[in-house]
N, C-alpha and C positions, 0 to 999 in steps of 0.2 A: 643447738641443743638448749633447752630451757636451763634455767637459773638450778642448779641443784638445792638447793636451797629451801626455792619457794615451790617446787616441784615433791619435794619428802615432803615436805610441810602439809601438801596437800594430799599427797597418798596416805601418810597417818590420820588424818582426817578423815578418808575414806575408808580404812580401817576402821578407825573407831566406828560410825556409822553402818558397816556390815559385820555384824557378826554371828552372821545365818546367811547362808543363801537368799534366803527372802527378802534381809534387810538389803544384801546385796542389790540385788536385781531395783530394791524399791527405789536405792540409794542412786544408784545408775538411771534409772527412769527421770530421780527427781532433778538429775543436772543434766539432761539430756534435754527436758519438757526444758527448761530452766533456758534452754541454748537455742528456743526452736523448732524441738524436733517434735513433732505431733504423735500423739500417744493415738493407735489403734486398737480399735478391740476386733478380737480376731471371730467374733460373730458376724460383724459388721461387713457392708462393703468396702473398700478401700479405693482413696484416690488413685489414679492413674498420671501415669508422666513425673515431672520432677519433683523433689522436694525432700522435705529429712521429714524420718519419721521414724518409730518405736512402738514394739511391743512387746507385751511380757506375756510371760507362761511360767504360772507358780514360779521357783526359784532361778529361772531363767530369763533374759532379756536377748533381745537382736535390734538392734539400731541399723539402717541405713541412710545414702544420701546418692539422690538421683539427680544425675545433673543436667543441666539445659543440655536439649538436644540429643541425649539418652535415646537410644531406638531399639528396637526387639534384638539385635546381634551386641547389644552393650556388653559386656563382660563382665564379672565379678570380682574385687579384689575383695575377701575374705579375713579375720582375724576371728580368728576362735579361740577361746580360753573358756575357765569352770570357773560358778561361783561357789563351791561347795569345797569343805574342808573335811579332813579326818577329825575322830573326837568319837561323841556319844551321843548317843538319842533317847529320849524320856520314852517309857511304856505304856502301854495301857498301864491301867490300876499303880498309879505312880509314885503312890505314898507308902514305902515299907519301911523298916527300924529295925533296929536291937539293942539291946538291954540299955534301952531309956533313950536310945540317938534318933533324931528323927532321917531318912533316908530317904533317894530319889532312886527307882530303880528306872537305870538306865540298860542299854545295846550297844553294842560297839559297832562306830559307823564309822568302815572302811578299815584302812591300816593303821592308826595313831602310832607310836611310840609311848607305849602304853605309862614307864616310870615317868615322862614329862610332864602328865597331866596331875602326879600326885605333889598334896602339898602347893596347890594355886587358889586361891578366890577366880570362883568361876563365875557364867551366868548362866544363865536358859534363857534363850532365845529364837525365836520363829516366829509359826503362825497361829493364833485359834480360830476356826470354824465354826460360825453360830449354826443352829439348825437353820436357819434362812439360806445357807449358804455362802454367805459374809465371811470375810476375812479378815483378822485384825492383827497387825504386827504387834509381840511381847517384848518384852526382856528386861531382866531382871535385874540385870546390873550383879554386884557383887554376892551371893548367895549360896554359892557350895563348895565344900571342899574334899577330894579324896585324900583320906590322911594312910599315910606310912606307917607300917607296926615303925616303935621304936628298936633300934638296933640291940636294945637291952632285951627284947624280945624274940629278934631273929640274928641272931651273933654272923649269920653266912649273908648277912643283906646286902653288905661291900662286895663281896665275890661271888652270890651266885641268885640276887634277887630273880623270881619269878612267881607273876601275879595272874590268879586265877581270873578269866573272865568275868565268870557270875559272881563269886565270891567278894573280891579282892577291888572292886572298882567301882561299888555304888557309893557317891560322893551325901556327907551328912548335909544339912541345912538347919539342924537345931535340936532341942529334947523336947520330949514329949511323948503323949499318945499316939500310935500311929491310929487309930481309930477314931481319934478325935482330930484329926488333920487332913485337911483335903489341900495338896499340894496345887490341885487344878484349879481348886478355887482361889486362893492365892495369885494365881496367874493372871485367872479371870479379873480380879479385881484389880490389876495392874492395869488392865486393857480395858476397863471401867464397863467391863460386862457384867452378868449374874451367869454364874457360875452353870445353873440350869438349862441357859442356852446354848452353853458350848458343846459342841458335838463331835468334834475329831481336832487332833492340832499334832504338826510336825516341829518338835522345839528338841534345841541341840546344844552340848555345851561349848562357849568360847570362853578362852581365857580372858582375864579383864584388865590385868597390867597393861597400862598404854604402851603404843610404840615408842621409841627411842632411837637416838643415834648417839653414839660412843665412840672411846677408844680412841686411838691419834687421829687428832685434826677431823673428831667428829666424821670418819668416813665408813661407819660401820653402821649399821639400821637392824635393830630387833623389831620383832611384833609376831603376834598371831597370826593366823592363817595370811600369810603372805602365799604359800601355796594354796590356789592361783589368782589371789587378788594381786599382785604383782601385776598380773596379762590381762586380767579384765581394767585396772584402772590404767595402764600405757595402754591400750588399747582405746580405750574412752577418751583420754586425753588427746590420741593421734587423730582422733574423729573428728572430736570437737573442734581441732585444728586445721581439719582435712578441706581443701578448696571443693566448692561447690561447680567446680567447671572440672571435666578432665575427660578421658575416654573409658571410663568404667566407673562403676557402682560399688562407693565403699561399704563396707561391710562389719560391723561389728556381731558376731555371736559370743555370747558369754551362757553356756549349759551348765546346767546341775546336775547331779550325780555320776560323776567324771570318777569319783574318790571308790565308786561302785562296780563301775564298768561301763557309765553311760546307758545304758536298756532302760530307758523311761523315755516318757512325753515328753519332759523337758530336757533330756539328756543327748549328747552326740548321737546315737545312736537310733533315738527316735526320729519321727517325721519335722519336728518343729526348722528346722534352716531349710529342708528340703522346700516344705509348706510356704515358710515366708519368698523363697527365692521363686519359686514356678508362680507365687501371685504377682510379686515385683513383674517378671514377665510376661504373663498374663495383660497387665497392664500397660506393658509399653509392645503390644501386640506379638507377642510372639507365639507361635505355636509350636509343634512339635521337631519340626526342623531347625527351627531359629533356636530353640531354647541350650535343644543338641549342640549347637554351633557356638553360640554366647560361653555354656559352660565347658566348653574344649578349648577356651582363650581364656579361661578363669584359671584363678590361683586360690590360694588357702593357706594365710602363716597358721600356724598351729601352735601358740604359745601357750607351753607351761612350765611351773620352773626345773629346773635340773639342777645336778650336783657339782662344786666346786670342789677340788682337793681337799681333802682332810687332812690337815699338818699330822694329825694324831695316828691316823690310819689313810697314810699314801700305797700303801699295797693292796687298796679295796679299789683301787683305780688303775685304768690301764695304761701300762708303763710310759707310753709314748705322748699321750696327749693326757696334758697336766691343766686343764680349765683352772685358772687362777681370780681371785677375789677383785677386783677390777680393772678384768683384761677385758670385760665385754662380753655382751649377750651370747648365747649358742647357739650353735648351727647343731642338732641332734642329727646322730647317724646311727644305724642300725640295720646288721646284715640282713636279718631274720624279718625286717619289718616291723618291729615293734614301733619305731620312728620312719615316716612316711618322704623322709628328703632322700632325695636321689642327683644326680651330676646337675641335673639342668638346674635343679631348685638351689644348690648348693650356690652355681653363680649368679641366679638372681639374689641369693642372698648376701652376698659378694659384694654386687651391686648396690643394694639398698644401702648398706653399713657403710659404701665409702661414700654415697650421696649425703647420707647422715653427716657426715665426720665423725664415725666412729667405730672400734675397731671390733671382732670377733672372736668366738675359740669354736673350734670342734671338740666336739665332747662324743666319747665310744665308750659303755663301758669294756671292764677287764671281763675276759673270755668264762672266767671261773663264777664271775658275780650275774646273777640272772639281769634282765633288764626290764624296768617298769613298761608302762606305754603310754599312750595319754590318747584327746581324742583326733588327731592329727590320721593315723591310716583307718580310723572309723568314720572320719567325715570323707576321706580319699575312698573307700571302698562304698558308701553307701550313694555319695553324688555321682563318683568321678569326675572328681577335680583335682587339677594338679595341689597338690601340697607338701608344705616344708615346716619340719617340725625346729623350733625353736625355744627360746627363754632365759628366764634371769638365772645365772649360778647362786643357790643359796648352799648352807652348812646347814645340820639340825633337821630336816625336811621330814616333814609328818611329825614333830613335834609340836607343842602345845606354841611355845614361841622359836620361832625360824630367824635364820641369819643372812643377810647381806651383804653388797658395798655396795652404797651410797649412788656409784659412780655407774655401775651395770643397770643397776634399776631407770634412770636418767637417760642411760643408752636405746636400753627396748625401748622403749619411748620412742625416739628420736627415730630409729629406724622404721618403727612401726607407721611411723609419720613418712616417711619417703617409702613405704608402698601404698599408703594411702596416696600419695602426693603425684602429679600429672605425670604419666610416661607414655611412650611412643608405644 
């Protein structure tokens, strides 16, 4: 297992560095390019046989690594995770106010934990589109804030806060005229555009307090969207780790719009892992029989993160299996299907963590509390590939800043590195 240490060290850093999808995706390309892996565009034609290589698609990347001697029945070992976090999204016509505030009207994108986000220095951050078609990474850095009536104002705000979507959650950024304020052009000139060439942009808010580690013996880790930068950076790091010989074809997908449902181009759901994996094949000659066969020997970890006990509220969890703050990654189970692991995936997963040296929890929830999903039975149902849903236990999850141990994050890792890593 790597250095914990120098391991957080470097996942806060990749934090800081995404706090949009896009930056994600860019962030992951640039230490990928950075390691070797050759950046494709997916207009183009694409080399055949071995080698590391990378593409992107808007807020999504997919890294693989083909290794000597790779033939058309090669198999796939898979890691899926999302770069996209819960939060809010800027609107058209972006610059509204009242009585003298200047304001961003934003959407609600996905589930947040809506009180988390108030009372933060926020950013905006993504993409802007010139009319040329161009794309340019923003971000603002510190910039808005949604503020709280004062409890002198709402006497039941301790016992019975509830905040109106539209109303209650467009975040200020100054006074003024709103008519004399173009919030885009602002943006624009961050991205050292003219404001008149911008023509569409996906820009979203992230928290901007840095990550941290606290608490005794420093083995606690805050930060923002750690849901699912957790699984895209142990995932990227197991890559980057990953031997270049073996009998399968690593895989990293990292999808956007997970927080959604996944139904887009770049999401689980759309064609983008299908796409890259039938050209991977394609190239090392397979057809229609080989391909079948290759992805019937393939696997799929499906990491994203999941819930650890609540000291606060232990009766939102189910009674028997108590996933603890670092006891180790999760094995995700689910009758209904919401989670894609079943027996056989359970003991490969079994296997990976003690190859790792390190240990696990199964996680269920309780019968009464509905269960999330992730994209783990949407990549099983649209490939068909074996897969097994896993991840970090955090605390806080779809909050503006999420909790950890130190010790779980270090493990996905590790483990995720020993299914990359050579097996029979």
């Amino acid at each position: 297992m790597a250095d914990s240490t120098t391991y957080i060290d470097d996942f806060a850093a990749f934090i800081r560095a995404s706090p949009s999808s896009y930056h994600a995706a860019a962030e992951t390309a640039r230490r990928l390019a950075a390691a070797g892996f050759e950046a494709l565009d997916e207009t183009a034609a694409w080399p055949a046989g071995p080698g590391r290589h990378h593409v992107v698609r808007d807020g999504a990347v997919i890294a693989w690594i083909v290794p000597a001697g790779a033939d058309a029945l090669t198999p796939f070992r898979i890691l899926g995770a999302h770069t996209d976090s819960p939060g809010f999204k800027l609107k058209p016509k972006p610059t509204t106010g009242s009585n003298g505030w200047l304001q961003a009207g934003v959407e609600v994108y996905g589930g947040p934990l809506l009180n988390s986000w108030l009372d933060r220095e926020l950013e905006l951050a993504g993409r802007l589109v010139t009319r040329d078609g161009a794309q340019h990474l923003v971000r603002t850095g510190p910039f808005l804030r949604i503020p709280q009536l004062a409890v002198h104002l709402d006497r039941e705000a301790n016992s019975a806060l509830t905040l109106d979507r539209q109303r209650h959650t467009a975040p200020v950024f100054g006074v003024g005229e709103v008519s004399q304020t173009d919030l885009v052009g602002i943006l624009a000139a961050l991205a050292g555009l003219d404001a008149a060439e911008v023509a569409g942009y996906d820009l979203l808010t992230a928290d901007t307090n840095p990550p941290a580690r606290f608490g005794l013996d420093d083995a606690l880790f805050a930060a923002g969207r750690m849901d699912n930068l957790t699984s895209v950076h142990a995932g990227l790091t197991a890559l980057l780790d990953a031997p270049a010989a073996g009998g399968h074809i690593s895989v990293l997908a990292a999808f956007d719009h997970e927080e959604l449902g996944s139904e887009s181009r770049s999401g689980a759901s759309g064609p983008f892992l299908a796409d890259v994996l039938a050209r991977i094949s394609s190239g090392l000659g397979a057809g229609l029989e080989e391909r079948a066969r290759a992805i019937s020997a393939s696997w799929c970890l499906s990491s994203d993160a999941g819930h650890a006990v609540h000291p606060n509220y232990p009766e939102r969890h189910d009674p028997a299996n108590h996933p603890a703050a670092g006891g180790g990654p999760l094995l995700k189970i689910n009758a209904n299907q919401r989670y894609a692991t079943d027996a056989p995936g359970a003991a490969l997963w079994s296997r990976l963590c003690a190859e790792a040296g390190v240990g696990y929890q199964e996680f269920v929830s309780n019968n009464t509390v509905p269960c999330g999903s992730t994209i783990g039975p949407l990549t099983a149902t649209r490939i068909g590939i074996r897969t097994i849903d896993v991840g970090a236990p955090l605390l806080s999850m779809h909050s503006a800043r999420e909790l950890a141990h130190v010790d779980d994050l270090v493990a996905l890792s590790a483990a995720i590195g020993a299914f990359f890593g050579p097996r029979d």
